[in-house]
Every structure is written in C-alpha cells, then in structure tokens.
C-alpha positions, -999 to 999 in steps of 0.1 A, spaced: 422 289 55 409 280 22 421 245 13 414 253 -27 438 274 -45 425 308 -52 419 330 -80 395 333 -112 397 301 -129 373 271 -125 389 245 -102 405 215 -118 389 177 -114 411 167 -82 400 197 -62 371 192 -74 369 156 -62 379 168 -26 352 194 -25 329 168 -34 336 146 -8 338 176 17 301 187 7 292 151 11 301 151 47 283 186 57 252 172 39 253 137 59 256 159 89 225 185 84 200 174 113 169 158 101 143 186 108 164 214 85 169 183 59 135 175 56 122 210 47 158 216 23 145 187 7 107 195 2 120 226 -14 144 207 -35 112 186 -44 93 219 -49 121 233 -73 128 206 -97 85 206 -99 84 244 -111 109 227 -134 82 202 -145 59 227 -152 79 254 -172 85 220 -194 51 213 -196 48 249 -206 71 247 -233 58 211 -244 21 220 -246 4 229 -279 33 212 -298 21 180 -310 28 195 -347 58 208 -341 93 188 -349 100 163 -321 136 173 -316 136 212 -309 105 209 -288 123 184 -264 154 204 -266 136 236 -256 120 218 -228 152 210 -214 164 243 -217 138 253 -196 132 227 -168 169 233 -161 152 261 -140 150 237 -114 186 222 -108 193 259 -113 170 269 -79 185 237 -64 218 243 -63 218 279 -59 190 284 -41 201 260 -15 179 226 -15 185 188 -13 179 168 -35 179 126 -36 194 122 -71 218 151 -68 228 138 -29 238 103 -46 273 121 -44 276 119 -10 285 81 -22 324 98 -25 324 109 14 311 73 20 340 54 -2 367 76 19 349 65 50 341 97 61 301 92 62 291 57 75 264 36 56 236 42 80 242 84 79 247 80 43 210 56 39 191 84 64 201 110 44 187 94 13 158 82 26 150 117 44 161 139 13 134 113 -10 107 116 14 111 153 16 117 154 -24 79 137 -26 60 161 -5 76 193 -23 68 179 -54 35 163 -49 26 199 -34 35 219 -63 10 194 -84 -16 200 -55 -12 236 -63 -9 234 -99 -41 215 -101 -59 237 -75 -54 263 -98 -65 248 -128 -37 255 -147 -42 225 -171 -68 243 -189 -43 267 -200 -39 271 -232 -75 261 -244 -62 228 -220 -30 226 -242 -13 223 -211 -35 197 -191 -37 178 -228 4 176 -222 6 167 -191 -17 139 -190 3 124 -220 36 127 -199 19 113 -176 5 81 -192 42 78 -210 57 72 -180 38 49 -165 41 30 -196 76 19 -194 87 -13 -188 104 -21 -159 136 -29 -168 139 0 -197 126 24 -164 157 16 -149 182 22 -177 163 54 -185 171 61 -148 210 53 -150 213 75 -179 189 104 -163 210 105 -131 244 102 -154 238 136 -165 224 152 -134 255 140 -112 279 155 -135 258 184 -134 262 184 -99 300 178 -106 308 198 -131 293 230 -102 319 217 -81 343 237 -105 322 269 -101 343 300 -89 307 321 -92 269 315 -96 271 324 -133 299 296 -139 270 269 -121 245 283 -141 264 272 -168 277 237 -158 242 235 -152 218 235 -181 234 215 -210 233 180 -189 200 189 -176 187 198 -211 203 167 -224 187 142 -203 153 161 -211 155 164 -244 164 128 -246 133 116 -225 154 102 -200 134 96 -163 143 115 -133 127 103 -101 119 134 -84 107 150 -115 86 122 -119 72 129 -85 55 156 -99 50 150 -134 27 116 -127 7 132 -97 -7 156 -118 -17 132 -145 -34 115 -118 -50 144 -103 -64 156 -139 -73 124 -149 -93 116 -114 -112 145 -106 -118 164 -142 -134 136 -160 -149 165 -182 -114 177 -194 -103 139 -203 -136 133 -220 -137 167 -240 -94 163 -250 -99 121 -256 -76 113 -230 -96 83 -217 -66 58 -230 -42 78 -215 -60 88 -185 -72 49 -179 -32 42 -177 -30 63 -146 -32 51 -112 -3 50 -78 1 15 -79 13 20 -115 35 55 -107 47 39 -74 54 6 -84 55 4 -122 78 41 -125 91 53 -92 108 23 -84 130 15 -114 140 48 -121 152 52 -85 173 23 -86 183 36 -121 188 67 -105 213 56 -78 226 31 -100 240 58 -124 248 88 -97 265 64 -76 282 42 -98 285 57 -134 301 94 -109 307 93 -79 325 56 -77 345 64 -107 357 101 -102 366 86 -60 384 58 -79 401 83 -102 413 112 -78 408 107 -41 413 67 -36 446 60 -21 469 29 -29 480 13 -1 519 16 0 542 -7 19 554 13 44 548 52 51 527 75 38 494 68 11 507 81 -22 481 101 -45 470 86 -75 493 96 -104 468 115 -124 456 132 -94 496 144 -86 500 154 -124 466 177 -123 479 194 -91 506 199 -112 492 217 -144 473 238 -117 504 250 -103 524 257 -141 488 275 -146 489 299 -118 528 303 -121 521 317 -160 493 339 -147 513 354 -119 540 355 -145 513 375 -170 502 398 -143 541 409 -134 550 417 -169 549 454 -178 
C-alpha cells in the first residue's frame, strides 16, 4: 500500500521528507556493479548538459553577460532532467542520502561507498563524453566558436581560488539539492521537469561550480589545449590554454568544489529539511512525538483533500 496520500496535487514538504529518506535507503542499497554504470551515466548526462551550454555560450563574447548565462542554464538543465528521469546517480544529487543516514537507517560506511562509487562512476561518464566530444572535433564548430568557449570555461575554473571554489560549491549544490527536493513533490514527469530547471538555471547562470560538471567541462579544455596546439595558436588561447593542466583541475578545482558541494547538499538540505520534518524529540515516556510543524502540514493536507472530495461531491 502506498504510504503517500493519493491524488493530483504535488505532495507537501513532510511527505516529501519521508520520501526522501526512503529513496536514500534504496540508493545505499543498489549493489556496486549496477551503481557504478547508474553513475557513469549520471556523469554522462550532466556532460551532454555541459556541452548544450557550451553550445549556447559559444560565439557570444558580444552579447550581454546576463541572458547569455541565463540561457545557458536553461539549457544544461538537460542534464538533471536525463538524471532524474532517465534513471542515473549522481554524487551531488546522492548527498541526500545524508537524511536516511541522520534517521539511522543507512550507516556511515554504506552512506561513504555510495559516495565514493557514484563520484568515481560520475568521472568516467563524464570524462568519456569529453573523449567523444573531442574525438569528434566538435570544438571547431562554429568557425571554433565552440572550442574558443570551452577552453575559456576551462581556464576560468581552474582559476579560482581555493577557498572561493568551495563557497561556489556550497552554493552550486544548494540549488541542485533542492532541485532534487523540490522532485520529491512530483505527482508526474512533467511536474519534475519543472522543479527541475529554475535551480539548475540559477546556479548556471550565476557561475556557480558543480563538481561533476566540472568533470567534464575542464577535461576538454585540457584535451583541446594539449593535442590541438594549432586551434590555441590560431584562437590566442595560449594564456588560457597555459592555465590548464590535472594537477590544477584535480587539485586546484575538483577538490574545493566537492567539499563545497557536500558542504551545501548535506548541510545547507538535507540536515535542515531532517531537522525540520522527520527528527523526532525524545519524549519522557512513550511514544516519539512529530515535530509540530510536521503534525500541522499533515494537517492542511488532510483540510485539502477533505475540500476536494467536498468539490467533487457537489452537483
């Protein structure tokens, strides 16, 4: 039996807490052959992301800075979109599973192999995509508009200081969790769709840093900058192109935005909405009491779906 009420309308924040903390067990529980390839896909997805971004971004270094960022957000949201319903796992999203830990329903060694499996997994798919991307030659798209773009994302990247890497990352994975969150609401794929793309657009347009993106969107600076000397010399990338190199990505941009990520998913979301709705007081004697706010939220639910019965009775 279905433990969420039924019917059209989105579910409200408690229920949606205890779905979250329900998916976070099932995903601490997949086996680690079926979440490594879930993963390289979700790594895979948020890339094709990256490059409809790039896409959008290329050839518009003239162009005001605002819309151009906003419209790459709108696009790249393409890859939470494959994510989430498409069926893939990915690190920054799976910070959630944090809730299922705080109710002690996932212990700290499932809940570390998960992450550390779903990242791995996250690199390869993405790395791949910029294998393939590069393969192709699809920087010189564009009259190399779109290599010319990439390599400056790239370079901007690795650029970042450490400790403004990891508050770029808090604030990226802010607005992916509730992303992620705001799904857990969905009756249908159209309403995820649409809890979807304004966060993701958000953190775009607002050049926050996304680890797994990242995973692609540096690899295939690198790529251009080390084997098509000829593109960087004939687009005057050499500055750019001279700031690329994996000890920089791994060490200098992968690492603080991951903490940053995990900082803000775990912390910023899925500690504070636990806190909020499914932490239970400890009471005296008998049962755990529910949080207030969580009772009174069950409660507009129910005076809801008593007015819509009451609606669908009248003549």
């Amino acid at each position: 039996m279905n433990a969420f009420p039924q019917g059209a309308d989105a579910l409200l924040p408690p229920d949606m807490a205890r779905r979250a903390e329900d998916i976070g067990v099932a995903k601490a529980a997949i086996d680690t052959g079926r979440l490594l390839v879930l993963a390289a896909l979700a790594g895979a997805f948020i890339a094709l992301g990256g490059v409809f971004a790039t896409v959008a971004l290329a050839g518009t270094a003239g162009a005001p800075w605002g819309p151009a960022r906003v419209l790459a957000g709108l696009v790249f949201s393409l890859g939470l979109i494959l994510v989430l319903v498409g069926g893939a796992e990915l690190f920054t999203g799976n910070n959630l599973i944090v809730m299922a830990w705080a109710a002690r329903r996932v212990t700290t060694r499932t809940l570390l192999r998960n992450w550390a499996i779903v990242f791995a997994g996250n690199f390869v798919g993405a790395v791949a995509i910029a294998g393939l991307v590069w393969a192709g030659r699809s920087h010189e798209l564009g009259g190399g508009a779109l290599g010319v773009a990439a390599v400056g994302i790239a370079a901007a990247k690795v650029r970042l200081g450490f400790a403004q890497a990891v508050a770029l990352g808090i604030l990226c994975n802010l607005l992916v969790c509730l992303a992620v969150w705001l799904t857990f609401s969905a009756r249908t794929t159209t309403d995820r769709i649409l809890a979807i793309v304004p966060p993701i657009s958000a953190f775009v347009a607002a050049g926050f840093e996304h680890s797994v993106a990242n995973m692609y969107f540096v690899p295939l600076g690198l790529l251009i900058a080390r084997f098509d000397p000829a593109f960087i010399a004939a687009h005057d990338l050499t500055s750019a192109a001279a700031a690329l190199s994996w000890t920089g990505f791994l060490a200098g941009n992968l690492l603080p935005v991951t903490i940053g990520n995990v900082i803000g998913g775990t912390v910023l979301v899925g500690a504070v909405y636990w806190f909020v709705y499914l932490r239970r007081p400890e009471a005296p004697a008998g049962p755990r009491a529910a949080p207030a706010l969580a009772l009174a939220m069950h409660a507009l639910r129910d005076e809801r779906g008593a007015r819509d019965r009451h609606d669908a009775s009248a003549p």
